[in-house]
C-alpha positions in Angstrom: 96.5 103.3 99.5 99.0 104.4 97.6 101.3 102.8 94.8 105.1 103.4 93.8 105.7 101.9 90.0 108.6 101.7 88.7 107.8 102.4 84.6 111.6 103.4 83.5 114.3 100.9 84.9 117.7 103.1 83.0 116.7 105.8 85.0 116.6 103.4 88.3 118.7 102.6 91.0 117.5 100.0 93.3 119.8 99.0 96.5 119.8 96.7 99.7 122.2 98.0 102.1 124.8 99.7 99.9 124.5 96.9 97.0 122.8 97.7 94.1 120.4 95.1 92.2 120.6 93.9 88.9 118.2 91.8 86.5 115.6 93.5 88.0 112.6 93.7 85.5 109.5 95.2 87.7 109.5 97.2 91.4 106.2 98.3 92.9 105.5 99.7 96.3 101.8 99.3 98.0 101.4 101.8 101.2 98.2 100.3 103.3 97.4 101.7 106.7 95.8 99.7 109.6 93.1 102.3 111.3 91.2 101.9 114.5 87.6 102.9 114.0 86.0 105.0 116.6 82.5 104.6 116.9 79.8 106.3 119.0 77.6 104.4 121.9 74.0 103.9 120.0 75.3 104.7 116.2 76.5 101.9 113.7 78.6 104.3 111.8 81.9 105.0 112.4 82.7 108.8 114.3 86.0 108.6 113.3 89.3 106.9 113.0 92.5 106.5 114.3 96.0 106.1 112.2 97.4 102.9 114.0 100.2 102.3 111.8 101.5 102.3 108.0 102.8 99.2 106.2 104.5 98.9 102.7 104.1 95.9 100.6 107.4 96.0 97.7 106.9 93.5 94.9 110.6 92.6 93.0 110.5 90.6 89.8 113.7 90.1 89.1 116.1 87.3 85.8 117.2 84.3 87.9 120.9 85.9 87.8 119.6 88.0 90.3 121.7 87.6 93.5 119.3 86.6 96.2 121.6 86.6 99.1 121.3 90.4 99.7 117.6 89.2 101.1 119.6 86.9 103.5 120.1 89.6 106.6 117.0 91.0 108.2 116.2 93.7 108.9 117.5 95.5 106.0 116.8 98.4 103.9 116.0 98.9 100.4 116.5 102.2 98.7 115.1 103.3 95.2 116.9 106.1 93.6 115.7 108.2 90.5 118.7 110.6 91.0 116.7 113.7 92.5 114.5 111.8 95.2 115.5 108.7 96.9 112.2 106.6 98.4 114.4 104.5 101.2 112.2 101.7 102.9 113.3 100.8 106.4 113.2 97.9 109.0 112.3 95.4 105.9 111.7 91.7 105.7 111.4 88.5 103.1 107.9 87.8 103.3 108.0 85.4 100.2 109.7 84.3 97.6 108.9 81.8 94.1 110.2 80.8 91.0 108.2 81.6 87.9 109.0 79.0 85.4 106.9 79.7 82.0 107.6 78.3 78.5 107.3 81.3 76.6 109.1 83.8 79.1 112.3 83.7 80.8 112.5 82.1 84.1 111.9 85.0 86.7 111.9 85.3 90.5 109.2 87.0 92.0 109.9 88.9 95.8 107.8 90.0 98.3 109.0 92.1 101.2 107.3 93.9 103.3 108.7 97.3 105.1 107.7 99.0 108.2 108.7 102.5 107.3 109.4 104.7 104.4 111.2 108.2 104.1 111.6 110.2 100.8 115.2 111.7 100.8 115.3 115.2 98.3 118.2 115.7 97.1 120.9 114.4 94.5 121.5 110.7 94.8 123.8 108.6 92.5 122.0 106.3 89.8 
């Protein structure tokens, strides 16, 4: 599995569809993959596997200014832009969505969306 983390937000760009989010405070990208063992008549261990399918699993914390609405149309499809490479996440979907209310923070929104595809775009893209 890999992980995309965000550690430097100025340098950042983070967009649904053409519109760029704001009050975003964390980003971070899980890659899983769902295999299909393949085992061998009269062995309990697996021969091999097979590559079914990839998934990614993007976790948004974001102020409560944050404009929510861009989440509204689905499928849609997030692209994060450092200015050289562009990681663009494709066919994506609200999986959940809560309000994190805690007396010593500010009030954040937490996002969970998970994507069916991602490319990696070389190449100068605006911040």
């Amino acid at each position: 599995m890999n992980t995309l983390r965000i550690l430097k937000g100025k340098d950042i760009t983070i967009t649904v569809d053409g519109t760029v989010l704001c009050f975003v405070t964390d980003f971070v990208a899980h890659e899983s993959e769902e295999r299909y063992e393949i085992e061998e008549i009269l062995n309990s261990d697996a021969v091999d596997s097979v590559q079914l399918r990839k998934s990614y699993e993007l976790n948004i914390t974001a102020l409560t200014h944050f404009n929510k609405k861009v989440f509204e149309k689905q499928p849609f499809t997030l692209r994060v832009c450092d200015g050289d490479t562009a990681y663009e996440y494709v066919s994506c979907r609200l999986k959940s969505y809560y309000r994190d209310v805690n007396s010593s923070k500010p009030i954040v929104d937490k996002y969970t969306i998970v994507a069916q595809d991602m490319k990696v775009l070389e190449g100068q893209y605006e911040r």
